[in-house]
C-alpha positions as CSV (number, residue, x, y, z in Angstrom):
1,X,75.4,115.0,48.7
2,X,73.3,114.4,51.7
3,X,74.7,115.6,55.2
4,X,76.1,113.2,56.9
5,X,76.9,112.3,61.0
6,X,78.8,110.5,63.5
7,X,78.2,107.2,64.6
8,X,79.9,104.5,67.1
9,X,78.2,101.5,67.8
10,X,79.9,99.9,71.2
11,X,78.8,96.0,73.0
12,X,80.1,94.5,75.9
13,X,82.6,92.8,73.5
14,X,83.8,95.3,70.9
15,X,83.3,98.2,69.0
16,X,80.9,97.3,65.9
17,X,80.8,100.6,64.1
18,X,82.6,103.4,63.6
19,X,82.2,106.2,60.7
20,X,80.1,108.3,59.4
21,X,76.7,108.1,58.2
22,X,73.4,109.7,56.4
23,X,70.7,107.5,58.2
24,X,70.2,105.3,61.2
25,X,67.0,103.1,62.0
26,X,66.7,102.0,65.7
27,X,64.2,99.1,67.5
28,X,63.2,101.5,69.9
29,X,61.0,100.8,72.9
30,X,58.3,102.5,71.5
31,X,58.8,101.4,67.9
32,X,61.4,102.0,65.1
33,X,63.1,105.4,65.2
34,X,64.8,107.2,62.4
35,X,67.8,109.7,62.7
36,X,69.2,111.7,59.9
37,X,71.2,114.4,60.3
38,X,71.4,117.7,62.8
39,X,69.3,115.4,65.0
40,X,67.2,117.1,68.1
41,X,69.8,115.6,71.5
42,X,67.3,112.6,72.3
43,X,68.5,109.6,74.7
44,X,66.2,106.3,74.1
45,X,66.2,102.8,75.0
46,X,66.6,99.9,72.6
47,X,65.2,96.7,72.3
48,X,65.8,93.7,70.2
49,X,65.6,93.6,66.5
50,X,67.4,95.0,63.5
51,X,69.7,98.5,63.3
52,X,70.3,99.5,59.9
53,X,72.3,102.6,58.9
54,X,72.8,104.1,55.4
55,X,76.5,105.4,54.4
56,X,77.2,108.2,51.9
57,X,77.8,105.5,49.3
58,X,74.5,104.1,49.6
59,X,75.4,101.0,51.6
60,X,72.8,99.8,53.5
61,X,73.9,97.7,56.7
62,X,71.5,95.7,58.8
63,X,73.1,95.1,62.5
64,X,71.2,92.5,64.0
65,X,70.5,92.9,67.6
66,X,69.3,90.6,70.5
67,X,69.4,92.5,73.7
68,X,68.5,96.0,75.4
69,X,70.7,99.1,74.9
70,X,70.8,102.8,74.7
71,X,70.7,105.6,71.9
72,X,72.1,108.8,72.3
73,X,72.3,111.6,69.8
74,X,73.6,115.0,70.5
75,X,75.6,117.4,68.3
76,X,75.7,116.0,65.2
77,X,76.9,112.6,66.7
78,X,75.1,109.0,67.9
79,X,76.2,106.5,70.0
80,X,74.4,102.7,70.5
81,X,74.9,101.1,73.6
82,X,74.2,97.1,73.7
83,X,74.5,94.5,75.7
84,X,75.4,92.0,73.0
85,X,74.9,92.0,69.4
């Protein structure tokens, strides 16, 4: 079973995510950024585009996004911070 972590995915409106999973791909500001886990602690920015995170069942889930936000991932947990989504 692959290792799984924390995630919480959090707009202006309401909380979008909650759970765990084994992958996340971010529109970072620099490009698209991957995060598995036991993640280094990294804080990024976010741009538009498309979030997709993996659970242990092998559901894939694109989160389409259209505005700026914030990735933080630090022991074993990440949070996304959006304006909108």
């Amino acid at each position: 079973m692959e290792k799984q972590f924390k995630l919480e995915i959090l707009s202006q409106e309401s909380k979008i995510f909650e759970g765990d999973v084994v992958s996340l791909v971010v529109p970072a500001k620099l490009g698209f950024l991957g995060v598995l886990a036991n993640h280094a602690p990294l804080i990024c920015s976010l741009t538009s585009g498309k979030i997709v995170l993996r659970e242990s069942s092998g559901k894939s889930t694109p989160i389409a996004v259209n505005s700026n936000g914030f990735l933080r991932v630090f022991n074993n947990q990440a949070t996304i911070l959006l304006g909108s989504a």
